[in-house]
NULUMLUM-559906 format. One record per atom (N, C-alpha, C): residue number from 1; residue in three letters; atom name; x, y, z. Coordinates in pm, 1 decimal, padded with zeros to 6 digits. Layout:
residues N
+------+------+------+----------+----------+----------+
! guti ! nulo ! lofi !       xx !       yy !       zz !
+------+------+------+----------+----------+----------+
!  NUM !  ALA !   CA !        X !        Y !        Z !
...
+------+------+------+----------+----------+----------+
end
This chain:
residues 80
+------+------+------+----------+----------+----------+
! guti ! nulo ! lofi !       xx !       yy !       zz !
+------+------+------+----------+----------+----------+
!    1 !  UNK !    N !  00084.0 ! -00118.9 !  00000.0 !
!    1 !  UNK !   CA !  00000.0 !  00000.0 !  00000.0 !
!    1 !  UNK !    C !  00087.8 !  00124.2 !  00000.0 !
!    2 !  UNK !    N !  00036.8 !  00222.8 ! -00087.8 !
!    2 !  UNK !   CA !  00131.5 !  00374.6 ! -00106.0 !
!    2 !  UNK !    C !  00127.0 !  00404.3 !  00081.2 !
!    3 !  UNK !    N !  00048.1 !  00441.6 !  00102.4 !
!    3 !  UNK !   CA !  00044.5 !  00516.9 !  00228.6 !
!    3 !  UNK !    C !  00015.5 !  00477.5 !  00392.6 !
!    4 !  UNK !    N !  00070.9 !  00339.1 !  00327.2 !
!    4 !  UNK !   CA !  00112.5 !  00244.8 !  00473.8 !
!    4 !  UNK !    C !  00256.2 !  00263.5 !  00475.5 !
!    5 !  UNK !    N !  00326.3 !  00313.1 !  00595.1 !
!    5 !  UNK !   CA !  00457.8 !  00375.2 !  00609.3 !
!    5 !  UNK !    C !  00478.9 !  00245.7 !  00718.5 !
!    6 !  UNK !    N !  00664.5 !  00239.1 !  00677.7 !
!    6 !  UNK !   CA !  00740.3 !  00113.5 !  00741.9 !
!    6 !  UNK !    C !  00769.2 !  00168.8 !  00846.2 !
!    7 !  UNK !    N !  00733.8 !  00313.2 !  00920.7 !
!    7 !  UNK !   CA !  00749.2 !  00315.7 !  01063.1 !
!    7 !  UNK !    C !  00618.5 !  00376.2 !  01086.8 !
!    8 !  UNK !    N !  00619.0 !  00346.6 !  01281.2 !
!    8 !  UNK !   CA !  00548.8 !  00401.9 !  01305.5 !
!    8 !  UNK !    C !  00556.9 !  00527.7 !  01391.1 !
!    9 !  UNK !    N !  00656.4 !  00608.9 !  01387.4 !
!    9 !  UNK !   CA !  00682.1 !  00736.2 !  01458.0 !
!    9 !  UNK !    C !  00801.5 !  00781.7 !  01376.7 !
!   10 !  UNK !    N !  00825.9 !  00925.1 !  01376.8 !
!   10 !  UNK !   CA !  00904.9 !  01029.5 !  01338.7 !
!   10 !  UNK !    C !  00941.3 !  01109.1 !  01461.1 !
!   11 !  UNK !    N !  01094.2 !  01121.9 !  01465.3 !
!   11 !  UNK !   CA !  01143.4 !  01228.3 !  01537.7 !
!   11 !  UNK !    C !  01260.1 !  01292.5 !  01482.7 !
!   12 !  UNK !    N !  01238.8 !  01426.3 !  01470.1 !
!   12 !  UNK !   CA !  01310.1 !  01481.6 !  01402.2 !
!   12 !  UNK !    C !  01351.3 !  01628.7 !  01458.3 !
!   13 !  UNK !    N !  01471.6 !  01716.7 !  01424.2 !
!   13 !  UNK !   CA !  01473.6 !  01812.2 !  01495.6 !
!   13 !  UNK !    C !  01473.9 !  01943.9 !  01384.2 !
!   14 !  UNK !    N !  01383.6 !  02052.0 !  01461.1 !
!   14 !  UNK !   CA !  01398.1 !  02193.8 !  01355.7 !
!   14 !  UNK !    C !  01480.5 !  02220.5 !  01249.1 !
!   15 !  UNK !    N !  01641.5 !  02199.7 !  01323.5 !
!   15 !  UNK !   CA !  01719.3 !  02236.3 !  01234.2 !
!   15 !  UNK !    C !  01852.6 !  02123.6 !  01194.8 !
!   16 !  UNK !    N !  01864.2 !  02079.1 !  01057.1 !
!   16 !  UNK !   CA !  01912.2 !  02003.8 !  01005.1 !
!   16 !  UNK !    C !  02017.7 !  02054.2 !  00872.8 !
!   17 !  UNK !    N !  02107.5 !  02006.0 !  00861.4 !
!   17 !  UNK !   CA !  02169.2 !  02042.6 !  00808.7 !
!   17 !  UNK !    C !  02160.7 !  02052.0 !  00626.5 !
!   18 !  UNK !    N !  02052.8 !  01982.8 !  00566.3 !
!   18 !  UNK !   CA !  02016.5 !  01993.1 !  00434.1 !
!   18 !  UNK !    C !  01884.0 !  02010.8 !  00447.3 !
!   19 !  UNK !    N !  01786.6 !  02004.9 !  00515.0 !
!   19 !  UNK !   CA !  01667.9 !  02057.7 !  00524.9 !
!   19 !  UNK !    C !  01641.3 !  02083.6 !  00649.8 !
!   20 !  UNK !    N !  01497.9 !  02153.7 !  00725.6 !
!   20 !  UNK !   CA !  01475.3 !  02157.2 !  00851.9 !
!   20 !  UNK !    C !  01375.2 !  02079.7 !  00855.7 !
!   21 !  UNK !    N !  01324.2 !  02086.1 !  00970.4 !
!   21 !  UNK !   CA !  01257.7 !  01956.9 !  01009.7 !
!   21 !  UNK !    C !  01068.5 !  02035.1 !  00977.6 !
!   22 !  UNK !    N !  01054.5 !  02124.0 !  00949.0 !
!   22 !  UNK !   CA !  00916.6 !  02165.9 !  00869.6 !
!   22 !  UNK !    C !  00931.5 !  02096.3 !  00718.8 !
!   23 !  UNK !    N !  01039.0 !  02115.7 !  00639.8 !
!   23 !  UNK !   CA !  01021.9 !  02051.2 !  00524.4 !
!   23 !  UNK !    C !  00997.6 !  01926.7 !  00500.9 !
!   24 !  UNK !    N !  01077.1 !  01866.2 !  00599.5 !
!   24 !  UNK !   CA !  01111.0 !  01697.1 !  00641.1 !
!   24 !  UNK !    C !  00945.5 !  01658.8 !  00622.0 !
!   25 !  UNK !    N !  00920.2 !  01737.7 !  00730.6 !
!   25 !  UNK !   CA !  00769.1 !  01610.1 !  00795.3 !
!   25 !  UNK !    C !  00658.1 !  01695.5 !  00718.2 !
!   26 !  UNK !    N !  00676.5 !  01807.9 !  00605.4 !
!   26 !  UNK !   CA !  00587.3 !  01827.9 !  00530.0 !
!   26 !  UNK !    C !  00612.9 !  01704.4 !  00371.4 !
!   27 !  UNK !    N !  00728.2 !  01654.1 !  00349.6 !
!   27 !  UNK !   CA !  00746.3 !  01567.4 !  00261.1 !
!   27 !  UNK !    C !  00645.1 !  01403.0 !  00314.1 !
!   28 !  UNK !    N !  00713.2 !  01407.0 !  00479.9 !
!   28 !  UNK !   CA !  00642.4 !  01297.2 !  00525.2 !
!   28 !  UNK !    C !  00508.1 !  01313.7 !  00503.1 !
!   29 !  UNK !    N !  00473.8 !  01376.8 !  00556.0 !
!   29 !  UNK !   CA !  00311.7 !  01376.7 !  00588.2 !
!   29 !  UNK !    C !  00248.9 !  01398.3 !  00420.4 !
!   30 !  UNK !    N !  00327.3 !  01380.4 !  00352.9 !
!   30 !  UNK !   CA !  00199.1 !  01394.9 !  00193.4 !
!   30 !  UNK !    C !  00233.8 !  01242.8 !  00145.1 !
!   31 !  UNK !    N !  00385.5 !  01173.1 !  00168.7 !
!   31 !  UNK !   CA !  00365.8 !  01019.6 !  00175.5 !
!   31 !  UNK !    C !  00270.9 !  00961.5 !  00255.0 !
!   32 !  UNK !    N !  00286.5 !  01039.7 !  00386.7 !
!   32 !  UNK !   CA !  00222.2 !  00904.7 !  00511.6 !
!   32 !  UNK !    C !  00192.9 !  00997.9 !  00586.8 !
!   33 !  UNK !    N !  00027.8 !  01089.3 !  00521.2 !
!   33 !  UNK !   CA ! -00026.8 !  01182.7 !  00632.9 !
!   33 !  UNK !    C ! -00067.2 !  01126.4 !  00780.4 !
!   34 !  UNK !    N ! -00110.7 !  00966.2 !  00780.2 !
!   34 !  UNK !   CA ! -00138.0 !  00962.7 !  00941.2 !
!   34 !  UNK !    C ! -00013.2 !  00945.6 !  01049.6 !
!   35 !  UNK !    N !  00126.5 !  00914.4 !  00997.7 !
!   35 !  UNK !   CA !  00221.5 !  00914.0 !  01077.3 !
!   35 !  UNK !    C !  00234.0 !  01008.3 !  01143.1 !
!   36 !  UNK !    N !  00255.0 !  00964.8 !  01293.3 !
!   36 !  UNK !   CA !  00265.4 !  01118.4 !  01410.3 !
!   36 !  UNK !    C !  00433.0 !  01136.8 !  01383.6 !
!   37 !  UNK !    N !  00452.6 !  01227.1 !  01402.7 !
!   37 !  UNK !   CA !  00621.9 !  01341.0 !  01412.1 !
!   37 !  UNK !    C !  00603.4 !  01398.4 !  01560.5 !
!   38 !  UNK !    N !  00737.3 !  01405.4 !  01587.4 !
!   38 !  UNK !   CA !  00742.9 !  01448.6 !  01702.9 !
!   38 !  UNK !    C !  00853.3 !  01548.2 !  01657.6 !
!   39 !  UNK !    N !  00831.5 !  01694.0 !  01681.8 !
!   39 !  UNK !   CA !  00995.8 !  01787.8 !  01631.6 !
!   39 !  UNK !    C !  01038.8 !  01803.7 !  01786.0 !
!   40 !  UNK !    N !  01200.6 !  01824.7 !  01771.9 !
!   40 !  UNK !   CA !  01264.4 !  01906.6 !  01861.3 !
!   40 !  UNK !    C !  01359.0 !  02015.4 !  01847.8 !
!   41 !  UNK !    N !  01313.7 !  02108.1 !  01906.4 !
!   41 !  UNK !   CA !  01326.3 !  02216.1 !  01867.7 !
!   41 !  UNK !    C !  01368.3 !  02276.7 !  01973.4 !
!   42 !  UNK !    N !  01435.6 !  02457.9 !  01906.8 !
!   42 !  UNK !   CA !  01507.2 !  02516.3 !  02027.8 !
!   42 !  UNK !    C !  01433.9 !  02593.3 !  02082.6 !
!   43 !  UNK !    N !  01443.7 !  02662.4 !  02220.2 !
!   43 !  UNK !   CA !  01339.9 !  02758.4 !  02271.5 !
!   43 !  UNK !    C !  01331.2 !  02826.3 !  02183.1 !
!   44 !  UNK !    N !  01196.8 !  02876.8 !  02205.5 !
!   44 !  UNK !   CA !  01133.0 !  03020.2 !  02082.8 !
!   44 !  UNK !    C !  01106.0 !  03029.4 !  01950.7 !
!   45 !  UNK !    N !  01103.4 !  02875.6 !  01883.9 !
!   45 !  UNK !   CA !  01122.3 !  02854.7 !  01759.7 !
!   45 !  UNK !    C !  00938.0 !  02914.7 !  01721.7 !
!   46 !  UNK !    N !  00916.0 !  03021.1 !  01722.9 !
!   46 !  UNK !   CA !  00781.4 !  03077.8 !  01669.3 !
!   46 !  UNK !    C !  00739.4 !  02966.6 !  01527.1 !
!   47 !  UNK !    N !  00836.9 !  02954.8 !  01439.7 !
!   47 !  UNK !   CA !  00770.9 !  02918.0 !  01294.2 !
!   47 !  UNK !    C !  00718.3 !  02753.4 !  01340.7 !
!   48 !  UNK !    N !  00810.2 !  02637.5 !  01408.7 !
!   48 !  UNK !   CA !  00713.4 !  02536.3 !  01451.3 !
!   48 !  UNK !    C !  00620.3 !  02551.2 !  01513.7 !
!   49 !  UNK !    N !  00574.7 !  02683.4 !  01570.6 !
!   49 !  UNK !   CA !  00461.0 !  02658.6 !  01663.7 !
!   49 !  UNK !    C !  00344.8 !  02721.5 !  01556.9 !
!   50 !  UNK !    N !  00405.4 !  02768.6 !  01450.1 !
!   50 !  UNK !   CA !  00356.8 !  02789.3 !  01350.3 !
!   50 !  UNK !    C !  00253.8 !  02711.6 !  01224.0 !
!   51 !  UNK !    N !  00339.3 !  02609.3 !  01296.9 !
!   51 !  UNK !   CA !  00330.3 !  02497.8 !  01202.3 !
!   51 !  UNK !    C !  00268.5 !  02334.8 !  01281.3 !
!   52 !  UNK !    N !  00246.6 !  02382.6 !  01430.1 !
!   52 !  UNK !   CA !  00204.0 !  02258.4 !  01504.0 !
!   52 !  UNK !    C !  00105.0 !  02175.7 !  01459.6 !
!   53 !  UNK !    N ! -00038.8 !  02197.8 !  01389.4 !
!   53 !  UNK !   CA ! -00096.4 !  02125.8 !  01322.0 !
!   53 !  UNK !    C ! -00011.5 !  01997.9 !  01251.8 !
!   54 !  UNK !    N !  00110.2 !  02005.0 !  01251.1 !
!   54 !  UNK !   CA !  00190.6 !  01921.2 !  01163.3 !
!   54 !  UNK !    C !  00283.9 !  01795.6 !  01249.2 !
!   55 !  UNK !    N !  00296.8 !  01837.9 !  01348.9 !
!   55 !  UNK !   CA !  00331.5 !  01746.7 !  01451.8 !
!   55 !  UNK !    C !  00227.1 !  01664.0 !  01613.8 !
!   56 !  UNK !    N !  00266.9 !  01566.0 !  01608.6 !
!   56 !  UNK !   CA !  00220.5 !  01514.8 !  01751.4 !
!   56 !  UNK !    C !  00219.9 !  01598.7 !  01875.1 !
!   57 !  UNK !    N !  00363.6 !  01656.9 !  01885.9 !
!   57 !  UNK !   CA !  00470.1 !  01717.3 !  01984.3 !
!   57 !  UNK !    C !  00505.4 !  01759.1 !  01934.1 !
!   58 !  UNK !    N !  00604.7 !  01896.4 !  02003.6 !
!   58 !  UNK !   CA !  00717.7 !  02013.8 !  01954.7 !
!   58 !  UNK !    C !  00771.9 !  01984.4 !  02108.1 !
!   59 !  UNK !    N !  00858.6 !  01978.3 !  02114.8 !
!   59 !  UNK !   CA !  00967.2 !  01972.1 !  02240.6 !
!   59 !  UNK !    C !  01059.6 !  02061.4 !  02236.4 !
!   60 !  UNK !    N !  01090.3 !  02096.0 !  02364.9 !
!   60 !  UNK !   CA !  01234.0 !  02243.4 !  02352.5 !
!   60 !  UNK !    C !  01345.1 !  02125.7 !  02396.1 !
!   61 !  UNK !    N !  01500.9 !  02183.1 !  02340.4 !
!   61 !  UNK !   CA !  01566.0 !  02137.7 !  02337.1 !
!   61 !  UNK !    C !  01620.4 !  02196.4 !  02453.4 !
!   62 !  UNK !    N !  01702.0 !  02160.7 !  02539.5 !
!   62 !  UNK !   CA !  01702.3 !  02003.3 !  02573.1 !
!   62 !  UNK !    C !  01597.0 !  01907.7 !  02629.4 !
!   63 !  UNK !    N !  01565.5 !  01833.0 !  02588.1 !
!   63 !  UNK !   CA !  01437.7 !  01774.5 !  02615.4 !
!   63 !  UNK !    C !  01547.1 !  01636.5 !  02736.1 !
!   64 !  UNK !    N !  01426.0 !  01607.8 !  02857.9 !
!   64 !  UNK !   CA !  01441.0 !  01535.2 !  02947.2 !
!   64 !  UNK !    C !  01440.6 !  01355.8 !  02875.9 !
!   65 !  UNK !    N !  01481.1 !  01299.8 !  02876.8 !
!   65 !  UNK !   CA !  01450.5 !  01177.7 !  02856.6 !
!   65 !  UNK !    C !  01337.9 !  01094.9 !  02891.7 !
!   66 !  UNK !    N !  01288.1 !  01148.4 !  03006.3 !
!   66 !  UNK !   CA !  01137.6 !  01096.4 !  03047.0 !
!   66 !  UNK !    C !  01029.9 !  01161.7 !  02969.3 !
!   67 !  UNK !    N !  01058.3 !  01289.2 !  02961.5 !
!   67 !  UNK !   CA !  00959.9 !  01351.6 !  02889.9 !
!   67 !  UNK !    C !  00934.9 !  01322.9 !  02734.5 !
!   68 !  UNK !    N !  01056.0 !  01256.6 !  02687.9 !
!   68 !  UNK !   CA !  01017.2 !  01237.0 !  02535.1 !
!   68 !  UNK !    C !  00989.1 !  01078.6 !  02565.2 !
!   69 !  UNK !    N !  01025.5 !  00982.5 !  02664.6 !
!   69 !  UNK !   CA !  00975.7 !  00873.4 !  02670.2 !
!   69 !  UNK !    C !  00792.0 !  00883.8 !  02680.7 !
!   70 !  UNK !    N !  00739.2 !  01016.1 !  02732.9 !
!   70 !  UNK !   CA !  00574.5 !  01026.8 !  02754.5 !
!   70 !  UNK !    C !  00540.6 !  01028.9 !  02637.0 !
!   71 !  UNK !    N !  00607.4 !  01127.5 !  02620.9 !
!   71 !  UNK !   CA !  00532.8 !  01150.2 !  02478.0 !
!   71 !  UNK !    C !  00521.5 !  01037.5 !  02322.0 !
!   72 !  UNK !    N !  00651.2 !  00986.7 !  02300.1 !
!   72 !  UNK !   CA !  00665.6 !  00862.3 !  02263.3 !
!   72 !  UNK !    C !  00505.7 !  00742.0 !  02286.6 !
!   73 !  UNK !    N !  00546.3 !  00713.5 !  02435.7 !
!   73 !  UNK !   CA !  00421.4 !  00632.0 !  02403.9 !
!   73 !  UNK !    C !  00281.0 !  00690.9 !  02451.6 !
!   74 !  UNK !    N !  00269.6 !  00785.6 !  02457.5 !
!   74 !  UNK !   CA !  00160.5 !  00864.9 !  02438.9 !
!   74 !  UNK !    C !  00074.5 !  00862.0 !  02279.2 !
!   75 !  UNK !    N !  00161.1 !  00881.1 !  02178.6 !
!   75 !  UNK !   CA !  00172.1 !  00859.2 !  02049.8 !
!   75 !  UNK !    C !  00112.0 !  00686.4 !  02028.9 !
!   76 !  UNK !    N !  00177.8 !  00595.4 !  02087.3 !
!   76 !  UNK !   CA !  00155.8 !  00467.3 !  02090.1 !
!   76 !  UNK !    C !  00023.2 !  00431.0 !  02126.9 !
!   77 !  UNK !    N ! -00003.6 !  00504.4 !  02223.3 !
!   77 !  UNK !   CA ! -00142.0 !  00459.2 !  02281.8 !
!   77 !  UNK !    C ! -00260.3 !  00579.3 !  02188.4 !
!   78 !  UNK !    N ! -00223.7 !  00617.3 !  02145.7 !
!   78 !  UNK !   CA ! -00349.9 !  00677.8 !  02056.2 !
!   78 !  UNK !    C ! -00368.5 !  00594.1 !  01951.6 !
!   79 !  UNK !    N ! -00250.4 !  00498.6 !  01826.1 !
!   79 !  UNK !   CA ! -00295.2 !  00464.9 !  01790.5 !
!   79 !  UNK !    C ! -00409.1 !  00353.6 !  01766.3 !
!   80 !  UNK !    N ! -00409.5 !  00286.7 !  01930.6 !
!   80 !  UNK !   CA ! -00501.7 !  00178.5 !  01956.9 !
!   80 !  UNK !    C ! -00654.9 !  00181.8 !  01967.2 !
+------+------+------+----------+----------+----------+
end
């Protein structure tokens, strides 16, 4: 199937070195619009919050390890 994707989560961060992470998960999401994204991002990034309709989560960097473990399967348990 086109738009059955071989994962089931995205994490990706704002800024990347050949694209940022708005372009990224706007490429994703027109392959595999129901896949959740999770961005991480730096304080104050206005344009992802710009753009949150597009992610699960936006996280500030540095993000806690527990806290992206919630959110993670937070993501998990919605899809059930």
């Amino acid at each position: 199937m086109k738009n059955q994707s071989p994962f089931h989560l995205v994490i990706t961060d704002m800024h990347m070195p050949e694209m940022d992470g708005l372009d990224l998960t706007g490429i994703i999401k027109r392959e595999y619009p129901s896949i959740p994204v999770i961005l991480l991002s730096s304080v104050g990034s206005e344009l992802a919050k710009a753009h949150e309709h597009l992610f699960t989560s936006i996280l500030s960097k540095p993000v806690k390890q527990n806290i992206l473990c919630n959110h993670i399967l937070d993501n998990f348990r919605r899809e059930k």
